[in-house]
Each structure stands twice: as structure tokens, then as C-alpha cells.
C-alpha positions in Angstrom: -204.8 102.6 -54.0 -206.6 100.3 -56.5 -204.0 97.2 -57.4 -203.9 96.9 -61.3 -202.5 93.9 -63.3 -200.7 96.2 -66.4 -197.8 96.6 -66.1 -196.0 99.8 -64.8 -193.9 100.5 -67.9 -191.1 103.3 -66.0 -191.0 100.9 -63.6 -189.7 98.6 -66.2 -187.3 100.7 -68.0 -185.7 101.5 -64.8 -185.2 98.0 -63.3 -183.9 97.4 -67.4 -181.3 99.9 -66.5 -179.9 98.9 -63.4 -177.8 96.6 -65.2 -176.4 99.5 -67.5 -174.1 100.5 -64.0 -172.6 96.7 -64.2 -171.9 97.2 -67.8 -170.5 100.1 -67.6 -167.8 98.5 -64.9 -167.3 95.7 -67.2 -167.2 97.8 -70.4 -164.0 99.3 -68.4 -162.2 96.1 -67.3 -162.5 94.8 -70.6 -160.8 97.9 -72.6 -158.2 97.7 -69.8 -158.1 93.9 -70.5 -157.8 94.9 -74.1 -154.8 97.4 -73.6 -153.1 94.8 -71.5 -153.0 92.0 -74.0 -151.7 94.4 -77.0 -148.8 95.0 -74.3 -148.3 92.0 -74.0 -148.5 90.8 -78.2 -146.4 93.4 -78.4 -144.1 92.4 -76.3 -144.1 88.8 -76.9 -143.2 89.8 -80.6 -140.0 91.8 -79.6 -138.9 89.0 -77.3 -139.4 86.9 -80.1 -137.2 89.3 -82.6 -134.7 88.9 -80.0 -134.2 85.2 -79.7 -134.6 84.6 -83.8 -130.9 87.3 -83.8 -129.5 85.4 -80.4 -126.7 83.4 -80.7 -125.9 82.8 -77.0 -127.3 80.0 -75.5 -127.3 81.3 -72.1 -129.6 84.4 -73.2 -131.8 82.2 -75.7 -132.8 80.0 -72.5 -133.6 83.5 -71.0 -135.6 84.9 -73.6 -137.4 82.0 -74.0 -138.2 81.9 -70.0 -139.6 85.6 -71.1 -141.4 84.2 -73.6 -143.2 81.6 -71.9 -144.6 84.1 -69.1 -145.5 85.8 -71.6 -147.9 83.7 -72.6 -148.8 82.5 -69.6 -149.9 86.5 -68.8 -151.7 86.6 -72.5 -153.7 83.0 -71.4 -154.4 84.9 -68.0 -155.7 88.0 -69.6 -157.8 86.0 -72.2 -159.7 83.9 -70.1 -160.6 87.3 -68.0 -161.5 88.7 -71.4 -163.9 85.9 -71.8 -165.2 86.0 -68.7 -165.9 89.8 -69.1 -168.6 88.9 -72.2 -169.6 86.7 -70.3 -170.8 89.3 -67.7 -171.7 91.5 -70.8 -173.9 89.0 -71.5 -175.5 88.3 -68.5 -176.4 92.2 -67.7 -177.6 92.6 -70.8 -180.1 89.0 -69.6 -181.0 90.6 -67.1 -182.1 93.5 -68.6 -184.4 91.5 -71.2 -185.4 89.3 -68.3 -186.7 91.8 -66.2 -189.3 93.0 -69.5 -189.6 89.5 -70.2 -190.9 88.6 -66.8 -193.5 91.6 -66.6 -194.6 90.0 -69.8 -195.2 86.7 -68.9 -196.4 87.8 -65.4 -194.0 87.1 -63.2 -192.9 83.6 -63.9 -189.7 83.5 -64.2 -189.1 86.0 -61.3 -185.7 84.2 -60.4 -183.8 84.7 -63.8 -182.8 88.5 -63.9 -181.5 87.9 -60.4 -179.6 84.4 -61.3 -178.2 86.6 -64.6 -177.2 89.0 -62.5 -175.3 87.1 -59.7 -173.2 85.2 -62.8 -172.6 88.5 -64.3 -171.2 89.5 -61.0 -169.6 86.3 -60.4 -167.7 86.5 -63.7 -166.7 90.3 -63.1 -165.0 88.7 -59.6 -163.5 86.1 -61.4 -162.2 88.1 -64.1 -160.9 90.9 -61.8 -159.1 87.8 -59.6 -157.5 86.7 -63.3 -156.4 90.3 -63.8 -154.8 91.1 -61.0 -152.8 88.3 -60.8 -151.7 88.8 -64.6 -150.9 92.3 -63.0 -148.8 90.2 -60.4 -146.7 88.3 -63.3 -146.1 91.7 -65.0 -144.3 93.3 -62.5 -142.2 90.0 -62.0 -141.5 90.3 -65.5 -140.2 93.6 -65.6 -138.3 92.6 -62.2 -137.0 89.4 -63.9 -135.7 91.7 -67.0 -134.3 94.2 -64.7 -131.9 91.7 -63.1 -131.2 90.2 -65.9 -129.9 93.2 -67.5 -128.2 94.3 -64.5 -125.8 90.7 -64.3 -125.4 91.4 -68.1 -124.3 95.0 -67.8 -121.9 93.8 -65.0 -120.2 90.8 -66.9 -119.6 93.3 -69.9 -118.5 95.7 -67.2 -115.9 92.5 -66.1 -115.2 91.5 -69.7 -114.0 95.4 -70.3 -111.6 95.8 -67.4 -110.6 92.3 -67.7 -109.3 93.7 -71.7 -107.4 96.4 -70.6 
């Protein structure tokens, strides 16, 4: 088989779309990401309602607890956020680096691998940030929980205390 020096364009085109699999993964984390911090505005915004009609100092100091995780989870789910265009932006490197190096004939051979790897690297990071945001939502939700149950049982107290 005679070696030639042109370049073998399907060859090409399919190492450019390897990375399309990595985008796709990231393309998902990110609308989940996306979904995740609406929740959370959203939240944030009710808790937020309910301290500005609060007049009890005890459940102000609890709201604002509520409050401040939940911008500790919006921070959390930001930085994964970032980190996700980050990978974005590193498959989609690697995809021109890969033409680019059969252009320039082979010398830069290293860079779609090295774009690659930090695209990876940032989907693991992001993922780690995630999960953990996943971690303070369901402490959250716990936190409310028994909140509202010692709330429903002091009015349940106050009430047969009355009569």
C-alpha cells in the first residue's frame, strides 16, 4: 500500500466527531444544571417573600439560614455551569485541532488530546460540584421538613394549651 502525504479527509471528519459524544454528555449536564439553578432562583425568591412578611425573629433567623444555602447551592451550581462551557469549549478544540493538525502536518499532535483531557477534567469537576449541590438540596428539604414539623407541633401546644 503506497504511503501518501494528503490527507485522508473521512478520516478527519470522523476523528472531528468524536468529540460530538462529549458534547453531547455535557450538553445534558448543563440543561440539568440549568433546570437546577431556576429551582433554586425560584426558590430563593419565595424564601425571600417570606422573610420581607416575617415578623418573628425566631423564623426570620430560619429563613435566612434557608436563604443562605440557598445561595451557597446557586454558587455550587454556577461554577459547575462554568465549568461545563468550559468542556464545551474544549470539545469543540479538539475538534478544530484535529483539522488543524492534518493541516499543518502533524505538529501540534498533542493539542486535541490535551483539549480533550481538560474537557474531560472539567466534565469531572463539574459533575463532583453537582452532586454535591444535589447533597445540600436534599438537606434543605430535610432542614424545611423539621422545621415545619416543630412549628406544626408548637401550634398544636399553643391550641390545647387555649382550650
Amino acid at each position: 500500500m503506497p504511503l501518501t502525504t494528503e490527507p485522508n479527509h473521512y478520516a478527519i471528519l470522523t476523528a472531528m466527531l468524536a468529540p460530538a459524544f462529549f458534547l453531547t454528555a455535557t450538553a445534558g449536564l448543563l440543561t440539568s444544571a440549568n433546570a437546577r439553578l431556576a429551582r433554586v432562583i425560584d426558590r430563593s425568591r419565595a424564601l425571600l417573600r417570606e422573610l420581607e412578611e416575617s415578623e418573628d425573629a425566631e423564623d426570620r433567623a430560619i429563613i435566612e439560614q434557608r436563604i443562605r444555602l440557598q445561595r451557597t447551592r446557586s454558587r455550587m451550581i454556577l461554577r459547575a455551569s462554568q465549568l461545563l462551557y468550559v468542556a464545551i469549549s474544549c470539545f469543540v478544540g479538539t475538534s478544530l485541532s484535529v483539522a488543524g493538525d492534518s493541516f499543518l502536518g502533524h505538529r501540534v499532535a498533542q493539542l486535541p488530546t490535551v483539549l480533550a483531557v481538560f474537557g474531560v477534567l472539567s466534565m469531572l469537576a463539574a459533575s463532583v460540584l453537582l452532586a454535591s449541590e444535589a447533597s445540600h438540596a436534599v438537606a434543605a428539604v430535610n432542614h424545611e421538613m423539621d422545621d415545619a414539623y416543630v412549628k406544626a407541633n408548637r401550634r398544636n401546644r399553643a391550641r390545647q394549651a387555649d382550650r
